[in-house]
C-alpha positions as CSV (number, residue, x, y, z in Angstrom):
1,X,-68.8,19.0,-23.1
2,X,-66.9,16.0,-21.4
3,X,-69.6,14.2,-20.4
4,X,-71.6,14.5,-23.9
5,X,-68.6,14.5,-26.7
6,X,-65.7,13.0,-24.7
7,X,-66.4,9.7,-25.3
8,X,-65.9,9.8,-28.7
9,X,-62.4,10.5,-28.4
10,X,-61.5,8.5,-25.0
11,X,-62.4,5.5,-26.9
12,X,-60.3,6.2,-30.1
13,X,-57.3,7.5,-27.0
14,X,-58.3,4.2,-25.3
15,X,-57.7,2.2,-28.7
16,X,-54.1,3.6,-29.6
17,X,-53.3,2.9,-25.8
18,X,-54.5,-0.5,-25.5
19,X,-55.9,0.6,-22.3
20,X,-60.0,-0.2,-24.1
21,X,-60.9,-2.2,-20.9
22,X,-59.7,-0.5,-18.1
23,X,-59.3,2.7,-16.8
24,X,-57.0,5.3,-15.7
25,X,-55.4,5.2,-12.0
26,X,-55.6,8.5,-11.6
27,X,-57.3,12.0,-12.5
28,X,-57.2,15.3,-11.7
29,X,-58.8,18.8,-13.7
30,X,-59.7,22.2,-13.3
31,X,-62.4,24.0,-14.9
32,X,-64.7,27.1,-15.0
33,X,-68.4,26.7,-13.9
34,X,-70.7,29.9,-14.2
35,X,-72.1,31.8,-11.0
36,X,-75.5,32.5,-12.1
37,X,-78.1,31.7,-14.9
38,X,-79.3,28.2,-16.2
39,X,-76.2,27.0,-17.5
40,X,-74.6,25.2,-14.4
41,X,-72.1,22.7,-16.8
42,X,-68.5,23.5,-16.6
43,X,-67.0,25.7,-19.4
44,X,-63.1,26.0,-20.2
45,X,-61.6,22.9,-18.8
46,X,-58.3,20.7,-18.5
47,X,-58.1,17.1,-17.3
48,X,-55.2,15.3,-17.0
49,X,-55.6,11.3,-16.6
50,X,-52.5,8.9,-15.8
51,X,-52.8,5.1,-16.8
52,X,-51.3,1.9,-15.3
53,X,-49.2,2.1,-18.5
54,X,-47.1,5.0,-17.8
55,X,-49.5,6.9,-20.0
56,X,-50.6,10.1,-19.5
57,X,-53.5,11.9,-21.5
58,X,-54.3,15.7,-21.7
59,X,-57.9,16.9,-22.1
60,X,-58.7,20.3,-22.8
61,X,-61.4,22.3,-24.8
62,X,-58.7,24.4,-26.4
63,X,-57.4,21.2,-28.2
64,X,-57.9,20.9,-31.4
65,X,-60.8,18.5,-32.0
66,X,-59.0,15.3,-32.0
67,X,-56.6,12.5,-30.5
68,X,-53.1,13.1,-30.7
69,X,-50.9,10.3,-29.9
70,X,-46.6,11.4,-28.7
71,X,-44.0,9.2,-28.9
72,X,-40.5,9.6,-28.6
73,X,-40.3,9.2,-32.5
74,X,-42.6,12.1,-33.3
75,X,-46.9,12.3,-33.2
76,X,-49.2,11.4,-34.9
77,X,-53.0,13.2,-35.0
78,X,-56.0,11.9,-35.4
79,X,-59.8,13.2,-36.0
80,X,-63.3,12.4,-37.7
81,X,-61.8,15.3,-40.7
82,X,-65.0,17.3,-42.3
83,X,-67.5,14.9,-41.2
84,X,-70.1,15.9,-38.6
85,X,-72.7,13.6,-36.8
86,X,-74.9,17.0,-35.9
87,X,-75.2,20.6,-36.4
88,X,-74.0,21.0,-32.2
89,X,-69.9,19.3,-33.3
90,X,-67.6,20.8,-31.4
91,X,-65.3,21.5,-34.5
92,X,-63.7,24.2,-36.1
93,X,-64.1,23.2,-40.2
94,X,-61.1,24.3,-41.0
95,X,-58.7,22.8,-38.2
96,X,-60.3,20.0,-38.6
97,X,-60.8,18.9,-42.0
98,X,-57.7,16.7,-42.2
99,X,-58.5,13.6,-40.3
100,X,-55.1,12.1,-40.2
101,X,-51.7,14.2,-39.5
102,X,-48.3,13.6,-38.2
103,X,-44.4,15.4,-36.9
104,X,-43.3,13.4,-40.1
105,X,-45.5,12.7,-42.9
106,X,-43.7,9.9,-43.5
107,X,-45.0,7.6,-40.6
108,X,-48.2,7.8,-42.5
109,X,-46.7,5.7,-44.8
110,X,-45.7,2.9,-43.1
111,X,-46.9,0.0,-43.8
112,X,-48.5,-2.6,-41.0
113,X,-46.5,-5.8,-41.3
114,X,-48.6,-8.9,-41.3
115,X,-47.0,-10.0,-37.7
116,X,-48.1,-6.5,-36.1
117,X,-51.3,-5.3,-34.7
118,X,-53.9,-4.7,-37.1
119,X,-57.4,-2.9,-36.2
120,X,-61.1,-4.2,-36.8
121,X,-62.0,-2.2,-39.6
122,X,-65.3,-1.1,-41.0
123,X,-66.7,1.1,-43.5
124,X,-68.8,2.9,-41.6
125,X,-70.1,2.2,-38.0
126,X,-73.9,2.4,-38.2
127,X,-73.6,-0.6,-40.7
128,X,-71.1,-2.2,-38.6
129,X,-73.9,-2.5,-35.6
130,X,-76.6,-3.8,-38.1
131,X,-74.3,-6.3,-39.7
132,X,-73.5,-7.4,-36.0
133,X,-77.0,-7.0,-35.5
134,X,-76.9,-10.1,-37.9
135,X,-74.4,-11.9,-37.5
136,X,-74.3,-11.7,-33.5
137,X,-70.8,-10.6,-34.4
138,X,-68.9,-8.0,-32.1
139,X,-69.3,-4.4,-33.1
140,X,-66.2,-2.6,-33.5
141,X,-67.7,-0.2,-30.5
142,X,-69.2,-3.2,-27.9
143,X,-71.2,-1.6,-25.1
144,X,-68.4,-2.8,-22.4
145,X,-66.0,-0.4,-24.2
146,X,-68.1,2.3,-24.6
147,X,-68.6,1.5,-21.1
148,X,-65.1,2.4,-20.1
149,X,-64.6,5.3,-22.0
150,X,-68.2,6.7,-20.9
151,X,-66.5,6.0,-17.3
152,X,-63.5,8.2,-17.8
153,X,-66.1,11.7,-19.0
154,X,-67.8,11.0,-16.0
155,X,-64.4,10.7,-13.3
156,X,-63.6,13.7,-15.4
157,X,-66.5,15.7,-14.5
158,X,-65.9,14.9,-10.9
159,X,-62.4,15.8,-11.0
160,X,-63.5,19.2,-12.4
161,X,-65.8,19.6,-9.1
162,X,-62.7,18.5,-6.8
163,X,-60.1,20.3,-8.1
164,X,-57.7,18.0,-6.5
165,X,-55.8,14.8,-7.7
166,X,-58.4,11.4,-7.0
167,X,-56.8,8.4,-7.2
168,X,-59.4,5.7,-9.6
169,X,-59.5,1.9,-9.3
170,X,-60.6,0.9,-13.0
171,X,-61.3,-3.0,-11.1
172,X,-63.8,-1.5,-9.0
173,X,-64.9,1.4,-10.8
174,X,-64.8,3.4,-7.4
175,X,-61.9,6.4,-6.3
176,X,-59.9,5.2,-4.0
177,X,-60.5,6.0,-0.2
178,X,-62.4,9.1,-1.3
179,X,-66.2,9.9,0.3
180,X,-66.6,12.2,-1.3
181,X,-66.2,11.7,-4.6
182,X,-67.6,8.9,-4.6
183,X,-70.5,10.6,-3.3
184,X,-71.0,11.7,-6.8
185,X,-70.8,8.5,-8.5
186,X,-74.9,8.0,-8.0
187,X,-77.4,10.3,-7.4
188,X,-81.3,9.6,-6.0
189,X,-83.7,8.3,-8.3
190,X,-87.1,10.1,-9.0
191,X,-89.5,7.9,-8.4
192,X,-91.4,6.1,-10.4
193,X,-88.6,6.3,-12.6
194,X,-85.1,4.6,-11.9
195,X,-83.8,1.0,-11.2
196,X,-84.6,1.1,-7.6
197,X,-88.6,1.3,-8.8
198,X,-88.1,-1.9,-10.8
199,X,-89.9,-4.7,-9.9
């Protein structure tokens, strides 16, 4: 589940953090992984990840489907509502079919100012790509931010098979003064297929 849906809420976390190209310093998780049988991916799961920031970011399977945002003046929660991409979304219809929530229904009311941050916006994202397509325009998703956020399911993954803190340097992509978890940062390539068969 981390490594197959959690990009699509690291990036929209990455987003509200302005953390989109970097990384966390830091991560650590636990997790269930079943003894027998052909299903050898982790089940019930938490992840914690601490950012450069002061951030912190809590990932768990028992969330509600979403990105929730706290703040010292109250929260505010965000999610793709009713819609689903495919029949295998992780979402509970009825938790989830309001896509925008907050502690105070007034802060969805504010208004951005014209001097404060405003967000790319598009009306939908598979048009966005094919306009960029185009236009040689920037997508609102460009692959070195999916990059990053593709980077933080997979740290998260090995922090649930080290269930101990690793320390990440988002410069170099690589844990810091850790073997062994950066032994599972690669794995061999079955030849003929792989980069290393390229020539």
């Amino acid at each position: 589940m981390i490594t197959g849906w959690g990009q699509h809420h690291y990036d929209s976390a990455a987003w509200g953090m302005n953390t989109e190209h970097t990384g966390p310093i830091s991560v650590e998780a636990i997790a269930s992984f079943p003894k027998s049988g052909l299903w050898n991916v982790h089940g019930d799961f938490m992840v914690k990840h601490e950012y450069e920031n002061g951030i912190s970011v809590l990932t768990s399977g028992g969330y509600t489907n979403g990105v929730r945002y706290e703040g010292s003046e109250g929260w505010i929660f965000v999610s793709r509502g009713s819609y689903t991409a495919s029949a295998s979304d992780p979402t509970d219809k009825e938790k989830s079919s309001k896509a925008l929530n907050a502690s105070d229904p007034k802060i969805l009311e504010s208004v951005i100012g014209a001097n404060e941050t405003h967000l790319y916006k598009i009306d939908e994202q598979h048009g966005n790509w094919l306009d960029c397509i185009k236009t040689r325009k920037a997508p609102i998703s460009p692959v070195d931010i999916g990059h990053r956020a593709c980077s933080v399911c997979l740290i998260s993954h090995v922090a649930m098979k080290i269930p101990r803190k690793l320390e990440w340097n988002p410069k170099t992509e690589m844990f810091v003064n850790d073997n062994e978890a950066n032994a599972f940062l690669s794995r061999s390539q079955r030849k003929p297929y792989g980069t290393n068969y390229v020539k």
